[in-house]
C-alpha positions in Angstrom: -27.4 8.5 8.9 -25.8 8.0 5.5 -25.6 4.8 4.2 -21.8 2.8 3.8 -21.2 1.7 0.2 -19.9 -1.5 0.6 -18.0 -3.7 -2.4 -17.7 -7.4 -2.1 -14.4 -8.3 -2.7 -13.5 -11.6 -3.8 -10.4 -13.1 -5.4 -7.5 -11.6 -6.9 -7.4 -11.1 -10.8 -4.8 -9.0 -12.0 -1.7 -7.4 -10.6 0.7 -4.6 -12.6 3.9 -3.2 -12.2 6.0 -0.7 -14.4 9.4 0.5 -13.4 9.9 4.0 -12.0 13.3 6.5 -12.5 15.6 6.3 -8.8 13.9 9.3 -7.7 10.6 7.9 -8.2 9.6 10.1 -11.1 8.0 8.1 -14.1 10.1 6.5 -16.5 8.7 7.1 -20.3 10.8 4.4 -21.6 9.8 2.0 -18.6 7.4 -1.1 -19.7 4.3 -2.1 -17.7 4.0 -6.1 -16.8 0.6 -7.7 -16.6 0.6 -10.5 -13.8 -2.6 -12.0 -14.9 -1.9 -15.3 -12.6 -1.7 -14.3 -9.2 -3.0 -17.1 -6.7 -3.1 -14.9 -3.5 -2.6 -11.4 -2.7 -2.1 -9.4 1.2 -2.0 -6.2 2.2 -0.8 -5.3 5.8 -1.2 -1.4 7.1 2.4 -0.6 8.4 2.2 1.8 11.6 5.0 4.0 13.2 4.0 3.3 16.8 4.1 6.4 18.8 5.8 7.3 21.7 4.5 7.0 25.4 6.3 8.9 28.2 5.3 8.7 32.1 6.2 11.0 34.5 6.4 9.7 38.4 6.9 11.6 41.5 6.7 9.6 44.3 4.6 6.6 44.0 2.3 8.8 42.0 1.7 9.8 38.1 2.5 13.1 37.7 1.8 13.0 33.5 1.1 11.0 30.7 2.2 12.3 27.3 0.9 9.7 24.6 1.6 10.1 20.6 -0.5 8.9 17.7 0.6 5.8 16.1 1.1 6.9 12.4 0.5 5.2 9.2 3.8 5.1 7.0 2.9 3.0 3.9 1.3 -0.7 3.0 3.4 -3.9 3.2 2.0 -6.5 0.3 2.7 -10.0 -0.2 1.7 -12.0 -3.7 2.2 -15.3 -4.7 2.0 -15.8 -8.7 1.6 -19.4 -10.3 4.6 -19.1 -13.2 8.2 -18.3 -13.2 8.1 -14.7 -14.4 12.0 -13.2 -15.8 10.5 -9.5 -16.1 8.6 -9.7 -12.9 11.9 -10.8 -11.0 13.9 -7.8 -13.1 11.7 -5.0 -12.0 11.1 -6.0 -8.5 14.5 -7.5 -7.6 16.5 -6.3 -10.3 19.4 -8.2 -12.4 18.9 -9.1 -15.7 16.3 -10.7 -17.5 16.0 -12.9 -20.9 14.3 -14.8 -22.8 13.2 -17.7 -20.3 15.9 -16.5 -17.9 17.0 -14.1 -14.7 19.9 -13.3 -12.9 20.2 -11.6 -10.0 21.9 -8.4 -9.5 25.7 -8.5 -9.9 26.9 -5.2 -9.1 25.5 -1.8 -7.8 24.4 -1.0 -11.6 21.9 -3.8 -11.7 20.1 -3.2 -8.5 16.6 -2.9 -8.5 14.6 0.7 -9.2 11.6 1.6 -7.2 8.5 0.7 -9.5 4.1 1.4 -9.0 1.8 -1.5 -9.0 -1.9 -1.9 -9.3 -3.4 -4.6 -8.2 -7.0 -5.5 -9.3 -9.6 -7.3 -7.1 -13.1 -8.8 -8.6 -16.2 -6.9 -7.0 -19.0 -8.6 -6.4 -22.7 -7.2 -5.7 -24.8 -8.0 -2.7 -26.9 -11.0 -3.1 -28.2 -13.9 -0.8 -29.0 -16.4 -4.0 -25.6 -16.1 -6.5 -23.8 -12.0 -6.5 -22.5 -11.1 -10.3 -19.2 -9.6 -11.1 -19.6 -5.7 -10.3 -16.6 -4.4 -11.7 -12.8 -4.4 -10.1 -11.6 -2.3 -7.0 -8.1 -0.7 -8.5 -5.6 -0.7 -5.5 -3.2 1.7 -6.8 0.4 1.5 -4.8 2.7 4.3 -6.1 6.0 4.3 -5.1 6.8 0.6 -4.3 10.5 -1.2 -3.1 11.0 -5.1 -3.2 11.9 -8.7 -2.6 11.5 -12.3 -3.9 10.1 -14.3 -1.3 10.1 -18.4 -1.0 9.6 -20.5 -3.5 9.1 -23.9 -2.1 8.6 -27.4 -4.6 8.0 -30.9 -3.4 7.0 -34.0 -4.8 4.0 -33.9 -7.4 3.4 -30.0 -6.5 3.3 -27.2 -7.8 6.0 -24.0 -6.9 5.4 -20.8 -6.1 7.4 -17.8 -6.5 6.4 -15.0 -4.1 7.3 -11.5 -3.2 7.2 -8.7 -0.7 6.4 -5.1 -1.8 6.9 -2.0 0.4 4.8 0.2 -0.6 5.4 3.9 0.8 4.2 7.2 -0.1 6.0 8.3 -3.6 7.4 12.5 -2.7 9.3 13.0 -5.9 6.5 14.7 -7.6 4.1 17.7 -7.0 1.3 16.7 -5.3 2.6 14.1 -3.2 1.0 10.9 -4.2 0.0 8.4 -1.4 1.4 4.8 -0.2 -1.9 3.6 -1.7 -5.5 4.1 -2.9 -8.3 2.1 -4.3 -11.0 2.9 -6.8 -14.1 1.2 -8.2 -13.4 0.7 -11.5 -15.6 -1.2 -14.3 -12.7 -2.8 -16.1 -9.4 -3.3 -16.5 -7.8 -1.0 -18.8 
């Protein structure tokens, strides 16, 4: 039996996005944002549920015709710990300044697709104290999305969070998938 190779995840330390073109294509002129203060990070497999159809005759079951569910894409929630203008540009669109964002006004300032990567510390096995063992590279290619909540309250801290779908990106040859992940030594 071959052995599993297992990676002990733990945290999350880094998480980047970069604008893509409307189609989905790379952007040359688009910028890549480093969110290097993420508090939480979750991914959530999204499922087309598949179809079940029953035949009856009588009081009997004649057939049973019963479809796959099918994975579509990733659905990924993050929470980061500082008001970020660019962050809110790419993934929500409007316009963003120095210290500032504004929402999207008309059709011309909606948001673009954009990829992320997301980067979790890997730890080794160990029963007395594990030791940093690289990063796992969750690479999400084609990704649409929202700002969340951002709660505040007395002598607290706020929030700002957002939701990503994350779907497979078809504007290129090959097809590139709704996500993947990688061992990777360091950040780069």
């Amino acid at each position: 039996m071959t052995a599993t190779t297992d990676n002990v995840l733990y945290g999350v330390h880094q998480i980047d996005i970069k604008n893509l073109l409307a189609d989905g294509a790379a952007d040359p002129s688009a910028i890549s944002y480093t969110i290097d203060n993420p508090q939480d990070v979750g991914i959530s497999a999204v499922y087309e549920d598949g179809a079940r159809v029953v035949l009856r005759g009588g009081d009997d079951i004649v057939a049973v015709v019963e479809e796959d569910d099918k994975l579509t894409g990733f659905d990924v929630t993050f929470k980061v710990a500082e008001l970020m203008p660019e962050v809110d540009a790419t993934i929500c669109g409007g316009v963003a300044g120095t210290n500032k964002w504004e929402s999207p006004k008309d059709a011309t300032e909606e948001a673009f697709p954009f990829e992320m990567t997301i980067y979790i510390e890997n730890y080794t096995e160990s029963d007395s104290k594990s030791t940093l063992d690289g990063y796992i590279k969750f690479s999400f290619p084609f990704c649409k999305g929202r700002r969340g909540s951002q709660d505040h309250a007395q002598q607290s801290f706020g929030s700002p969070s957002y939701t990503v779908k994350a779907r497979k990106n078809e504007s290129g040859s090959p097809v590139l998938p709704a996500m993947s992940y990688e061992k990777v030594e360091s950040i780069v």
